[in-house]
Short mmCIF file of the C-alpha atoms (twelve columns), coordinates in Angstrom:
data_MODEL
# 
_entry.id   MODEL 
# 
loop_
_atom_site.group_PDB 
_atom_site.id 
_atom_site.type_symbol 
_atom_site.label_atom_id 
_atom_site.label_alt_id 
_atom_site.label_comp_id 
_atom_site.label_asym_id 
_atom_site.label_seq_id 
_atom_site.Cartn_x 
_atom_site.Cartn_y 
_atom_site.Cartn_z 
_atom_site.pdbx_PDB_model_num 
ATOM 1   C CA . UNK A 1   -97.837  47.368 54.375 1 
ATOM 2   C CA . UNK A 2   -99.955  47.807 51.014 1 
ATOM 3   C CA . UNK A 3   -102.627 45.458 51.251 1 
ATOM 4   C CA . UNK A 4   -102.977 45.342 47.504 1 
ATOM 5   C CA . UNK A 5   -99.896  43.677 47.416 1 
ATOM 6   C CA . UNK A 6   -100.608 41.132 50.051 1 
ATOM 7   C CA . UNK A 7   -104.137 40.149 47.666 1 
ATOM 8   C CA . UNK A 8   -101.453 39.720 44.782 1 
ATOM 9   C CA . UNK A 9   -99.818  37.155 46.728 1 
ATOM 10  C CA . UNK A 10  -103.273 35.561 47.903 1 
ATOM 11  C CA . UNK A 11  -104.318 35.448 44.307 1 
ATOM 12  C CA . UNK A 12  -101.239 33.846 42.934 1 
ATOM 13  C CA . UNK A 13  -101.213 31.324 45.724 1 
ATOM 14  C CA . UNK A 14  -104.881 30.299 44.436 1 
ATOM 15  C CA . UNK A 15  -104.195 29.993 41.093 1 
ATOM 16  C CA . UNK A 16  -100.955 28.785 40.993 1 
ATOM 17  C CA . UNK A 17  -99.465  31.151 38.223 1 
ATOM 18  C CA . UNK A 18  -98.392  34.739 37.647 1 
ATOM 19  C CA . UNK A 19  -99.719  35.172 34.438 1 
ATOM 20  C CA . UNK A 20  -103.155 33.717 35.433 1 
ATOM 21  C CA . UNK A 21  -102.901 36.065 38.647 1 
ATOM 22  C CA . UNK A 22  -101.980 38.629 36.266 1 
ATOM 23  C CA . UNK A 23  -104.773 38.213 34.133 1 
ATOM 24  C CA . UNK A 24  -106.934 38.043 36.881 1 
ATOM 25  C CA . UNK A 25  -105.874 41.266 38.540 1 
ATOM 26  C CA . UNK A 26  -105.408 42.888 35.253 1 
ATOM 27  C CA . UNK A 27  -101.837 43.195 35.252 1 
ATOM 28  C CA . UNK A 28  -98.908  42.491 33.714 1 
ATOM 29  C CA . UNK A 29  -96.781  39.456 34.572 1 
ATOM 30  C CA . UNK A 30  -93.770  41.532 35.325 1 
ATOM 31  C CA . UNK A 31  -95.679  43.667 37.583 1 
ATOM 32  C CA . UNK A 32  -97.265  40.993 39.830 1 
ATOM 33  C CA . UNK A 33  -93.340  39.218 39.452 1 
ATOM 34  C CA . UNK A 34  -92.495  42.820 40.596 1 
ATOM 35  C CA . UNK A 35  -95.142  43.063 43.803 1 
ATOM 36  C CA . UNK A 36  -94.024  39.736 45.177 1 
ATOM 37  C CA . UNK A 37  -90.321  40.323 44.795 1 
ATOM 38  C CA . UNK A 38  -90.850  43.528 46.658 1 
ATOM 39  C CA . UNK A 39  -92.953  41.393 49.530 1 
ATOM 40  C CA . UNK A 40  -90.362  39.093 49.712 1 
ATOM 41  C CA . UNK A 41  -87.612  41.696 49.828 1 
ATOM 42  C CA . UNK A 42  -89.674  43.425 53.030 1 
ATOM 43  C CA . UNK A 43  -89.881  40.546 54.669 1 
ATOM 44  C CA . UNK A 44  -86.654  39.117 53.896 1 
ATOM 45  C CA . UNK A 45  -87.727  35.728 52.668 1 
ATOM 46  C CA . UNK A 46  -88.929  34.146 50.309 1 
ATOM 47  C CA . UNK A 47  -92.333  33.514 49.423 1 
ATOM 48  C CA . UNK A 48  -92.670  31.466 46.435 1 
ATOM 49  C CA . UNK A 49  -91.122  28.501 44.631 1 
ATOM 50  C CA . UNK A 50  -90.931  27.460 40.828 1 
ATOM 51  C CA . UNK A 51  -92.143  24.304 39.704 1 
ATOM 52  C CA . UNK A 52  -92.619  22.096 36.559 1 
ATOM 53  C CA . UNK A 53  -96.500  23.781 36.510 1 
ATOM 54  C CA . UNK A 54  -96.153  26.866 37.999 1 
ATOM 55  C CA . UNK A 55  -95.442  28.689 41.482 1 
ATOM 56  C CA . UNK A 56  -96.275  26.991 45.162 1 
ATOM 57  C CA . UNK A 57  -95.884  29.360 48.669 1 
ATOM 58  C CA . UNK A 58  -92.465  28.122 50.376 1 
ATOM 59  C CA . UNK A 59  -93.357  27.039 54.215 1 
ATOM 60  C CA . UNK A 60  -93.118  30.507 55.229 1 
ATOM 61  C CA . UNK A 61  -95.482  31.818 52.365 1 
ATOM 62  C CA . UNK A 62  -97.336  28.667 53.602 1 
ATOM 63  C CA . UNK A 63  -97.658  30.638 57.124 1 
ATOM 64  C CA . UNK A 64  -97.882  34.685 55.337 1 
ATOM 65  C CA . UNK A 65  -100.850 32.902 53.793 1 
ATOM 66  C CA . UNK A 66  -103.072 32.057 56.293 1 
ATOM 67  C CA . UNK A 67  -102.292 35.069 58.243 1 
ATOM 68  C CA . UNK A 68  -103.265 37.247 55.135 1 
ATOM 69  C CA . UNK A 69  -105.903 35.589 54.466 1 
ATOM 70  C CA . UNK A 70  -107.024 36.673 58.044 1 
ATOM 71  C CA . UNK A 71  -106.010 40.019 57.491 1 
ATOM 72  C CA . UNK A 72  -107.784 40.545 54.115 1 
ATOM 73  C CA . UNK A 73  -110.945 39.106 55.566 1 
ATOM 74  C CA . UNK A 74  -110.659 41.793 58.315 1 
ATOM 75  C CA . UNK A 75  -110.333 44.322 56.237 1 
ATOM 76  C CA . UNK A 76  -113.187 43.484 53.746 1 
ATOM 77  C CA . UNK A 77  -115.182 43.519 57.284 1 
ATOM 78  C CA . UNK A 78  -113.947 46.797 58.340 1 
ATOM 79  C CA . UNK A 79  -114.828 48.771 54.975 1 
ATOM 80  C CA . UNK A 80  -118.168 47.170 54.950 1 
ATOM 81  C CA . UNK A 81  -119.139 48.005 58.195 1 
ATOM 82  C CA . UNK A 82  -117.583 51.866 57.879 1 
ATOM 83  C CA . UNK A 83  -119.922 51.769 54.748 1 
ATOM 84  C CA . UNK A 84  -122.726 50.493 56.557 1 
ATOM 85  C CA . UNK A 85  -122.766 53.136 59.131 1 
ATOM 86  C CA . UNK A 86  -122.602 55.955 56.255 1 
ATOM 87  C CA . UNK A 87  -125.416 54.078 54.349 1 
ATOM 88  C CA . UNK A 88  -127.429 53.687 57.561 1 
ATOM 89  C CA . UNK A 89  -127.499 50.047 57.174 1 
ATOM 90  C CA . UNK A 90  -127.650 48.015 60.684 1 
ATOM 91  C CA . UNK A 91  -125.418 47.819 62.856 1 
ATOM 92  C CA . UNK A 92  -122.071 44.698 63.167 1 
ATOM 93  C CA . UNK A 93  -123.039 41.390 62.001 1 
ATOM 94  C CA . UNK A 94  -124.154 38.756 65.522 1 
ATOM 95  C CA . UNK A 95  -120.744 36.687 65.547 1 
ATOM 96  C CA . UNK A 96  -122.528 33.161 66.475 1 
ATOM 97  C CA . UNK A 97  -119.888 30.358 67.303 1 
ATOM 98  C CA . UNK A 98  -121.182 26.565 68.099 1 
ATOM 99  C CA . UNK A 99  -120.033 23.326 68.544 1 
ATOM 100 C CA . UNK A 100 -120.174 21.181 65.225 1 
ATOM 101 C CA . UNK A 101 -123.001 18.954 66.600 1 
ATOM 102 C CA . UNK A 102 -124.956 22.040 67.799 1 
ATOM 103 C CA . UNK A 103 -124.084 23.726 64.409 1 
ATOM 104 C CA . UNK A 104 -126.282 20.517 62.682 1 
ATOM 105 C CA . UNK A 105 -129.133 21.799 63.610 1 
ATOM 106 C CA . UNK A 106 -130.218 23.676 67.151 1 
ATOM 107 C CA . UNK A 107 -128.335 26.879 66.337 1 
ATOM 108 C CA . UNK A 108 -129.497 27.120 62.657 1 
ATOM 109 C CA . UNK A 109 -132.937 26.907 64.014 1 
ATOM 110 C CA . UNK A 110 -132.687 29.385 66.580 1 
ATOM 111 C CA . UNK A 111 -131.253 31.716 64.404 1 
ATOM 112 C CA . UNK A 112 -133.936 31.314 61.918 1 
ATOM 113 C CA . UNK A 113 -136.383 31.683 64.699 1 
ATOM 114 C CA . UNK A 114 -135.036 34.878 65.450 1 
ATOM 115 C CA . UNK A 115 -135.013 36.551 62.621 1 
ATOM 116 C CA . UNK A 116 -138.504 35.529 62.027 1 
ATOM 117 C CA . UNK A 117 -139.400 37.464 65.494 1 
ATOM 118 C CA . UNK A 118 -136.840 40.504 64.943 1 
ATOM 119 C CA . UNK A 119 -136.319 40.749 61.159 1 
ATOM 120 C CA . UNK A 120 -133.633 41.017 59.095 1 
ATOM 121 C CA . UNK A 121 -130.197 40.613 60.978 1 
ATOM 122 C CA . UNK A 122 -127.023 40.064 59.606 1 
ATOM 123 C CA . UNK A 123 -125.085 36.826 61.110 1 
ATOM 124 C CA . UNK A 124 -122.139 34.696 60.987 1 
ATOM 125 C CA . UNK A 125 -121.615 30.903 62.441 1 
ATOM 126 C CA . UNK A 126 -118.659 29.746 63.187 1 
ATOM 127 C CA . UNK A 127 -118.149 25.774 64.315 1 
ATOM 128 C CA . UNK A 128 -115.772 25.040 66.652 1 
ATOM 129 C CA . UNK A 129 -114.549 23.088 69.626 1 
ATOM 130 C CA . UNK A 130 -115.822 24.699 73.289 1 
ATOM 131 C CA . UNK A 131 -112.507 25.918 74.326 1 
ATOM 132 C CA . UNK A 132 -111.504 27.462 70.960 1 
ATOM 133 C CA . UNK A 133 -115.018 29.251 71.107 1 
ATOM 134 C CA . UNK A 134 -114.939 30.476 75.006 1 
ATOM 135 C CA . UNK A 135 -111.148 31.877 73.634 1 
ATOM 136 C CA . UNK A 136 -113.182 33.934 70.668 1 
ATOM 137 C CA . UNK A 137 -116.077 34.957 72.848 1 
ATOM 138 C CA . UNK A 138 -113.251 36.553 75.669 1 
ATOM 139 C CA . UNK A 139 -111.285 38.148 72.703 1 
ATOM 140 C CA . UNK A 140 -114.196 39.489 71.269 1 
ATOM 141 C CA . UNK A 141 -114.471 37.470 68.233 1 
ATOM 142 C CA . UNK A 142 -117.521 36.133 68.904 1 
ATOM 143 C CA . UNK A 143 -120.859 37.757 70.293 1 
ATOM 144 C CA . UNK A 144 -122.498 34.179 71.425 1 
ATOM 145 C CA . UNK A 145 -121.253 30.854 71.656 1 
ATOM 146 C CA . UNK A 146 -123.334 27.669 72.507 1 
ATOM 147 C CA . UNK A 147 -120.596 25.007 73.689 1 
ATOM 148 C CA . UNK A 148 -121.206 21.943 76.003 1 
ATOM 149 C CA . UNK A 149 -119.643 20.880 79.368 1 
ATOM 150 C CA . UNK A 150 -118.011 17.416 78.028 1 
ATOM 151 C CA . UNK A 151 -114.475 16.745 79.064 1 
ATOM 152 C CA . UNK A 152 -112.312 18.685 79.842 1 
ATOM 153 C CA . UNK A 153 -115.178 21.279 80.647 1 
ATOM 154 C CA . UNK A 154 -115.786 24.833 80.882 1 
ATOM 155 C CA . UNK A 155 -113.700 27.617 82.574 1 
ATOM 156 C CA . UNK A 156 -114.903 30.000 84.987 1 
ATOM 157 C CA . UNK A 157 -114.219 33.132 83.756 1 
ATOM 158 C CA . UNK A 158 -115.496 36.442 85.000 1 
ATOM 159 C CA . UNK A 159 -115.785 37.988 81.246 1 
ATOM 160 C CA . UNK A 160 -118.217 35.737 80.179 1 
ATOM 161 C CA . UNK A 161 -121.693 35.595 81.482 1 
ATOM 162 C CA . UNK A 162 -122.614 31.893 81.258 1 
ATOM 163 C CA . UNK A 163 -126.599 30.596 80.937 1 
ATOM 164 C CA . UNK A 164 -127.256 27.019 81.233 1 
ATOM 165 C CA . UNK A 165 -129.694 25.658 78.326 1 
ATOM 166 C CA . UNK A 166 -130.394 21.500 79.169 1 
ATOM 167 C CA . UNK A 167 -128.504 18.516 79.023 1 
ATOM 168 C CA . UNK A 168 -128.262 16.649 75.506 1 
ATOM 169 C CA . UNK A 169 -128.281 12.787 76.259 1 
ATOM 170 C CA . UNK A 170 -125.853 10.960 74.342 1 
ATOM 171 C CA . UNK A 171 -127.035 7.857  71.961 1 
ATOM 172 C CA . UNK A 172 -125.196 5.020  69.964 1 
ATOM 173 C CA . UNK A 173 -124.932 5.749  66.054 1 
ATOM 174 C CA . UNK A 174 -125.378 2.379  64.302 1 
ATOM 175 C CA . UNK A 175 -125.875 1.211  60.625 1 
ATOM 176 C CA . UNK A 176 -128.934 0.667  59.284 1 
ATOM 177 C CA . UNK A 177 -129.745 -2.925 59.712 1 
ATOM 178 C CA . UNK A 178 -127.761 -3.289 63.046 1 
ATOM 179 C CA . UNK A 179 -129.347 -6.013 64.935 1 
ATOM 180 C CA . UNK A 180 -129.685 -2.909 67.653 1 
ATOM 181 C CA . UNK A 181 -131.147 -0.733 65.707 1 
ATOM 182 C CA . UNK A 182 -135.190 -0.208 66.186 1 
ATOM 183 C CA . UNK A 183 -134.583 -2.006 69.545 1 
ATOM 184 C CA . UNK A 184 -135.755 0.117  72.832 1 
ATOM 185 C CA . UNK A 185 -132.827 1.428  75.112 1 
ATOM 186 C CA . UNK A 186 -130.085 -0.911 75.927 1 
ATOM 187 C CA . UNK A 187 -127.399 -1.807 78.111 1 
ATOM 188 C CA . UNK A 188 -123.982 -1.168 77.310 1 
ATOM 189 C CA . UNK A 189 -122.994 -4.353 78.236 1 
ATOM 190 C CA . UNK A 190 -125.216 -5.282 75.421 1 
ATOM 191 C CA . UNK A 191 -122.802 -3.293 72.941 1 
ATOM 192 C CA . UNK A 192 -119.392 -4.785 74.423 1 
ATOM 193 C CA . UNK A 193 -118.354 -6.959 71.891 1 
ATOM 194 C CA . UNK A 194 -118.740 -4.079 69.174 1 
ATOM 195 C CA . UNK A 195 -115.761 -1.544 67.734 1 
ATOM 196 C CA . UNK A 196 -116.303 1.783  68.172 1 
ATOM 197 C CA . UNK A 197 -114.632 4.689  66.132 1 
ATOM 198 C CA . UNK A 198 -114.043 8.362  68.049 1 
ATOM 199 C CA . UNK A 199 -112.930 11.195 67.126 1 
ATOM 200 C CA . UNK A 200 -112.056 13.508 70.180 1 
ATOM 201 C CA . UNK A 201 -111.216 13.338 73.750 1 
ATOM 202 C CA . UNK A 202 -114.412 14.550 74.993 1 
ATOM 203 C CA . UNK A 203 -116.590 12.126 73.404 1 
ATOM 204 C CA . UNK A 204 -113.649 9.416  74.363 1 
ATOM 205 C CA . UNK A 205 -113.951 10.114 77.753 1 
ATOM 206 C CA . UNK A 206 -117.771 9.897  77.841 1 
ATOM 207 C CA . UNK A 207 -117.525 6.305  76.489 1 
ATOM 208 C CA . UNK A 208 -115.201 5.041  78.639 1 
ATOM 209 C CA . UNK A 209 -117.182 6.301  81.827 1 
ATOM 210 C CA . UNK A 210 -120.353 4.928  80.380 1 
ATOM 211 C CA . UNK A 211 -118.277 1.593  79.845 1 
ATOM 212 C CA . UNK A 212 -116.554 1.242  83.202 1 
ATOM 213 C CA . UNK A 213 -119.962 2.267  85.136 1 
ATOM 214 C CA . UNK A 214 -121.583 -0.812 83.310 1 
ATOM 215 C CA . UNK A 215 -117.990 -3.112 84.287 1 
ATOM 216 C CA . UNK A 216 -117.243 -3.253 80.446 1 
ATOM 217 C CA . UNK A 217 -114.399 -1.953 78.252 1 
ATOM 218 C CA . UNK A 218 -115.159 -0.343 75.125 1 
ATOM 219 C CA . UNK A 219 -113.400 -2.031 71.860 1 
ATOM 220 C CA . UNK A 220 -112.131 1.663  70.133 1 
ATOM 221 C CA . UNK A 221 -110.353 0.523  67.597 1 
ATOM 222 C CA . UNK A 222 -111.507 3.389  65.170 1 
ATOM 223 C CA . UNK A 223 -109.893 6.744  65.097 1 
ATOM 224 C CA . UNK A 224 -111.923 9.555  62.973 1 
ATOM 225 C CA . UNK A 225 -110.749 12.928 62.119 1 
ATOM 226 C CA . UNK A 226 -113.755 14.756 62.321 1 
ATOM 227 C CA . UNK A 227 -117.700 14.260 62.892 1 
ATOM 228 C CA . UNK A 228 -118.447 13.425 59.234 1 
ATOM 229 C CA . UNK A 229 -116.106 10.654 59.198 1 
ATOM 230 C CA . UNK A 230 -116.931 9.425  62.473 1 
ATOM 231 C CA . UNK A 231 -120.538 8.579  60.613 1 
ATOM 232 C CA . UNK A 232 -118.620 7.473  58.018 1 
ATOM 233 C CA . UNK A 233 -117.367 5.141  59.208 1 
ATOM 234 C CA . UNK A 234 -120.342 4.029  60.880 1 
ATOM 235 C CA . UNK A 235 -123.054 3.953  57.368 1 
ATOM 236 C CA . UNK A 236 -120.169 1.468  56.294 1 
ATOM 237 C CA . UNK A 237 -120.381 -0.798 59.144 1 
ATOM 238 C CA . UNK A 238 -117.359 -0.397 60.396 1 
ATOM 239 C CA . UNK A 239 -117.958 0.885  63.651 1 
ATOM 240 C CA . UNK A 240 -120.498 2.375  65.984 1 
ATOM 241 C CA . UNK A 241 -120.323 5.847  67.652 1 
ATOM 242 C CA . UNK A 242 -121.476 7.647  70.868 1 
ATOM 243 C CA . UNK A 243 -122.744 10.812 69.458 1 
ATOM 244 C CA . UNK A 244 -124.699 13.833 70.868 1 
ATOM 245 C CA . UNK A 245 -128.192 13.466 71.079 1 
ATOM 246 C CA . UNK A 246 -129.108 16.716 69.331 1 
ATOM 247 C CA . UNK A 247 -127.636 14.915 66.131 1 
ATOM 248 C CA . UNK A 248 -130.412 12.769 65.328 1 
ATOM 249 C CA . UNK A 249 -132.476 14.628 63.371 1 
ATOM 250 C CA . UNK A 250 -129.207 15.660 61.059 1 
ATOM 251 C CA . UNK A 251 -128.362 12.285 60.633 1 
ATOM 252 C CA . UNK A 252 -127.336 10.658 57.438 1 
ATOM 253 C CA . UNK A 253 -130.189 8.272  55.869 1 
ATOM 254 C CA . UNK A 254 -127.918 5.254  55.894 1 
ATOM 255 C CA . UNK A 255 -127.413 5.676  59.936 1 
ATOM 256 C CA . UNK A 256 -130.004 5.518  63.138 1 
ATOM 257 C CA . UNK A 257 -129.262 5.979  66.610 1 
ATOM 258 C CA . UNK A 258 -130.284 3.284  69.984 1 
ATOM 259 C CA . UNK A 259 -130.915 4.603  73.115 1 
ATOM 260 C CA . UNK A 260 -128.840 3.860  75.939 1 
ATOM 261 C CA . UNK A 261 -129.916 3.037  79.331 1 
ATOM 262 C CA . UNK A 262 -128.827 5.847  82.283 1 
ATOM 263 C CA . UNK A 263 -126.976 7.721  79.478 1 
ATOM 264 C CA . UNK A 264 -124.274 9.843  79.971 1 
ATOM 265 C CA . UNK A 265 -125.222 13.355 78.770 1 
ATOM 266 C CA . UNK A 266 -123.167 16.689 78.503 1 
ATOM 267 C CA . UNK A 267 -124.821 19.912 79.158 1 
ATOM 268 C CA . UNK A 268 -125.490 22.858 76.742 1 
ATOM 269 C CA . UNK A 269 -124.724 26.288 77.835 1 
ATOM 270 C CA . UNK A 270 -124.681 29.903 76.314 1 
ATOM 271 C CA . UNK A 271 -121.167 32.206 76.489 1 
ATOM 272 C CA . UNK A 272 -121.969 36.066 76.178 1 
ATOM 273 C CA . UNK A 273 -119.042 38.798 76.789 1 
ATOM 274 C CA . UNK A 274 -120.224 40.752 80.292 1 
ATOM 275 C CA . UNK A 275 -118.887 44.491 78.814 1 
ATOM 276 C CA . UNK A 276 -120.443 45.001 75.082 1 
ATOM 277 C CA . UNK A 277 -123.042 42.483 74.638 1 
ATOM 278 C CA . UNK A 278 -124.520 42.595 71.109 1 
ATOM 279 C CA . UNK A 279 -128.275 43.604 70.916 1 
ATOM 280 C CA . UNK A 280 -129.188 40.211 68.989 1 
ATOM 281 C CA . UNK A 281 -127.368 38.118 71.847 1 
ATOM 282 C CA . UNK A 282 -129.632 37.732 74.606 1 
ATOM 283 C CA . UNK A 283 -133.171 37.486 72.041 1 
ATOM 284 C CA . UNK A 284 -131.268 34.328 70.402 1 
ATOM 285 C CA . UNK A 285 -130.321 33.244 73.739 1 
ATOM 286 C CA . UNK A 286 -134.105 32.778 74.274 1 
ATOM 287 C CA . UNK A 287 -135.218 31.086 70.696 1 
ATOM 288 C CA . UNK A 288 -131.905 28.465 72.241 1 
ATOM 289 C CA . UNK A 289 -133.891 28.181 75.820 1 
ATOM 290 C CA . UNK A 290 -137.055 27.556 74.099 1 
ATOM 291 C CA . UNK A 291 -135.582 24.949 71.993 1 
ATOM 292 C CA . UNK A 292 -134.105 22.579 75.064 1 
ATOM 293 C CA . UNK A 293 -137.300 23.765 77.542 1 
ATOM 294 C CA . UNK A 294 -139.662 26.834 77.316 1 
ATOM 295 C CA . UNK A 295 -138.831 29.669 79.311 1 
ATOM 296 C CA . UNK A 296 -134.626 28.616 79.785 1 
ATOM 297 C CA . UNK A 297 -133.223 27.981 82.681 1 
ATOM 298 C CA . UNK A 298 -130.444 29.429 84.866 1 
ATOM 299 C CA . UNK A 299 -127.111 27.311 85.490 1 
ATOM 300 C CA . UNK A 300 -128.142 25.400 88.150 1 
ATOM 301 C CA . UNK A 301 -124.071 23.836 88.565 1 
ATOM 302 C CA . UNK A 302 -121.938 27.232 88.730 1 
ATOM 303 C CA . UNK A 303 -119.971 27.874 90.101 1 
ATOM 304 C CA . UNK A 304 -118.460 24.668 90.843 1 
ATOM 305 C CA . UNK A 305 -120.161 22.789 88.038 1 
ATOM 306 C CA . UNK A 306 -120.822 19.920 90.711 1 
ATOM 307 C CA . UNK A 307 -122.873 16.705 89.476 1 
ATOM 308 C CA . UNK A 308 -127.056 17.784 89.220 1 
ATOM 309 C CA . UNK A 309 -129.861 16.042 88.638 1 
ATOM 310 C CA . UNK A 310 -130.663 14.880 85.666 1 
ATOM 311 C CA . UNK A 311 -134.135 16.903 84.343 1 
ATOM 312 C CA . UNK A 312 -136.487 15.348 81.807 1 
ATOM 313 C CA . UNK A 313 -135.457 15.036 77.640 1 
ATOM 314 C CA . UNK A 314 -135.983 18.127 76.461 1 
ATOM 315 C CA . UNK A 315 -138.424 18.115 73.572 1 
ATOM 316 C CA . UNK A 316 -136.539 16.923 70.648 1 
ATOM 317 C CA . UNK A 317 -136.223 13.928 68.876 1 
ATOM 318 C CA . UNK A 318 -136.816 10.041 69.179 1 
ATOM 319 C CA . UNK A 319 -133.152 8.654  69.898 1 
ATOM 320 C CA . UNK A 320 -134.149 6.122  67.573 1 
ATOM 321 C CA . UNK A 321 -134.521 8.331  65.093 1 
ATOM 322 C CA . UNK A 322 -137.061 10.827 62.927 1 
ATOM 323 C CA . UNK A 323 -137.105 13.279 59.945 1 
ATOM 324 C CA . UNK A 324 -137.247 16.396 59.858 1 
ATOM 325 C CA . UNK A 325 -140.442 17.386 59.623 1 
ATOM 326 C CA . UNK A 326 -140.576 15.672 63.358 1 
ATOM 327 C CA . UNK A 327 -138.256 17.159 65.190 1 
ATOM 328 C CA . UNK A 328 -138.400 21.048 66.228 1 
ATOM 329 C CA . UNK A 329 -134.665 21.635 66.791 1 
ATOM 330 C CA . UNK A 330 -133.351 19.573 64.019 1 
ATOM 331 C CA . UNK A 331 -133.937 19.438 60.460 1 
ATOM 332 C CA . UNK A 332 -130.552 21.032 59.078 1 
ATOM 333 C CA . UNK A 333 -128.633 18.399 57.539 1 
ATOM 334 C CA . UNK A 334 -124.786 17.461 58.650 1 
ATOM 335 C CA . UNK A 335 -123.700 17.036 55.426 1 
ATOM 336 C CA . UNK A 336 -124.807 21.240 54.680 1 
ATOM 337 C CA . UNK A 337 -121.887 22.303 56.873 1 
ATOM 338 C CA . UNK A 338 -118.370 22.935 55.555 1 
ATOM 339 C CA . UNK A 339 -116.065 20.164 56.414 1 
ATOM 340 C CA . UNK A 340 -113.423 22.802 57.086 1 
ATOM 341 C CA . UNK A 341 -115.748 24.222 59.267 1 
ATOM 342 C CA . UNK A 342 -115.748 21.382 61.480 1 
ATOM 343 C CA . UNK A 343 -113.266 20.832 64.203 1 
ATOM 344 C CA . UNK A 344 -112.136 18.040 65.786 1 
ATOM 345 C CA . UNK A 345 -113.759 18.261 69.059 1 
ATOM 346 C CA . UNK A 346 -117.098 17.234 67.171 1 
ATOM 347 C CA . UNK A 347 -119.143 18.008 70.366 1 
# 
């Protein structure tokens, strides 16, 4: 199929109109009218639909949408990269994938980190539940993915070479002015009368085993599409959260966090492809080590992934809470990320 044709269709989808697709492409109405007709005719259906204000994608240009809009994106990729190689420009972009709570403000930093040490290297980040991102890192997608063990946990898969980094502890997002916030670490049976708000399984799961270890049942009464409105919901009081601790320091101003006594915590581990590792992999791997303990660590829990010890907080920031300018891994505010961007398995 002629590509040019299938950005014709992308274009009039965004705008809306022929004629502004038209004037955008620098054709004539009739000859866009002419390109889609001809799409529609090789596909044998139909793509668009008149209304009052224009031209919307029928449900099946709904789904040749998002598929092209895949496909173009590949293909910008593959001419840039052929170009790059005859220019002598470095070689493919590191493909970084992260879960959104690790895409706050660890990964960011590492990154930066890295390209302080190595120089200029061109990068992508892509949030993303664990599972989804284990899936891109086996299919090649992906040259690096940081995910986390939380329910329902990691495969064991042969293709990927797995590095444990530390274990984030989990703390309660409150409001400011919470008559918990400020307060040392507490008891959950201290938060029992309160509503919570979650937003995946995962986290879900976390809480209740926290609850039930402590003989109380959580109140969730709150569901949340994603991370951001799972703090939503808590800056307007109406809820608190069990988050991941490596949020803190990309908190919102108008939340803080309370420790939680024995708290559950998830660990943080690295997925690299075994055949075809990029160059950049393994140095960023190390800037992520650094950032949970100096030096890394090995997986201490494959292959079975069987309960460990818990090791000491990795240095990072006060649960109960800290700017910036305090906090090594942090520093890269929630808000910065795309909400499309964020999936939502939020850990």
């Amino acid at each position: 199929m002629d590509l040019t044709v299938w950005r014709t269709f992308v274009t009039v989808c965004r705008l809306g109109s022929l004629s502004a697709a038209a004037a955008e492409l620098h054709h004539t109405q009739s000859a866009v009218s002419r390109q889609i007709a001809g799409l529609e005719q090789q596909l044998g259906v139909a793509l668009l639909e008149r209304h009052a204000r224009g031209v919307r994608p029928t449900p099946a240009g709904e789904v040749f949408h998002r598929h092209a809009l895949s496909v173009l994106s590949e293909a910008h990729r593959a001419v840039r990269a052929a170009r790059d190689m005859r220019d002598g420009a470095p070689g493919r972009p590191l493909a970084v994938g992260a879960t959104p709570s690790l895409a706050a403000g660890i990964v960011p930093e590492a990154i930066r980190a890295l390209l302080e040490r190595a120089g200029p290297v061109r990068w992508s980040l892509l949030p993303g539940p664990s599972a989804r991102l284990h899936d891109r890192v086996t299919a090649g997608d992906l040259d690096i993915a940081v995910v986390t063990d939380a329910p329902p946990g990691l495969p064991q898969d042969p293709r990927v070479d797995r590095r444990f980094l530390g274990l984030d502890e989990m703390v309660v997002a409150v409001p400011v002015g919470h008559p918990q916030a400020g307060r040392g670490p507490v008891h959950m049976r201290a938060l029992a009368d309160q509503i919570w708000v979650e937003d995946n399984d995962g986290s879900e799961a976390l809480l209740r085993r926290q609850a039930a270890r402590a003989g109380v049942s959580p109140r969730i009464d709150l569901a949340a599409a994603d991370l951001l409105g799972k703090l939503a919901l808590v800056a307007t009081g109406h809820a608190i959260a069990l988050i991941p601790g490596v949020l803190v320091c990309a908190l919102r101003a108008d939340v803080t966090t309370v420790a939680l006594v024995d708290p559950p915590a998830r660990g943080i581990y690295t997925l690299t492809p075994r055949r075809g590792p990029h160059p950049s992999a393994a140095p960023l791997r190390d800037q992520l080590a650094t950032a949970f303990a100096p030096g890394g660590r090995d997986d201490p829990r494959a292959p079975d992934l069987p309960a460990s010890p818990r090791p000491d907080r990795p240095d990072s920031c006060d649960p109960g809470g800290c700017g910036p300018d305090s906090c090594g891994p942090g520093g890269v505010s929630l808000d910065s990320l795309s909400p499309e961007g964020l999936s939502p398995d939020s850990l």
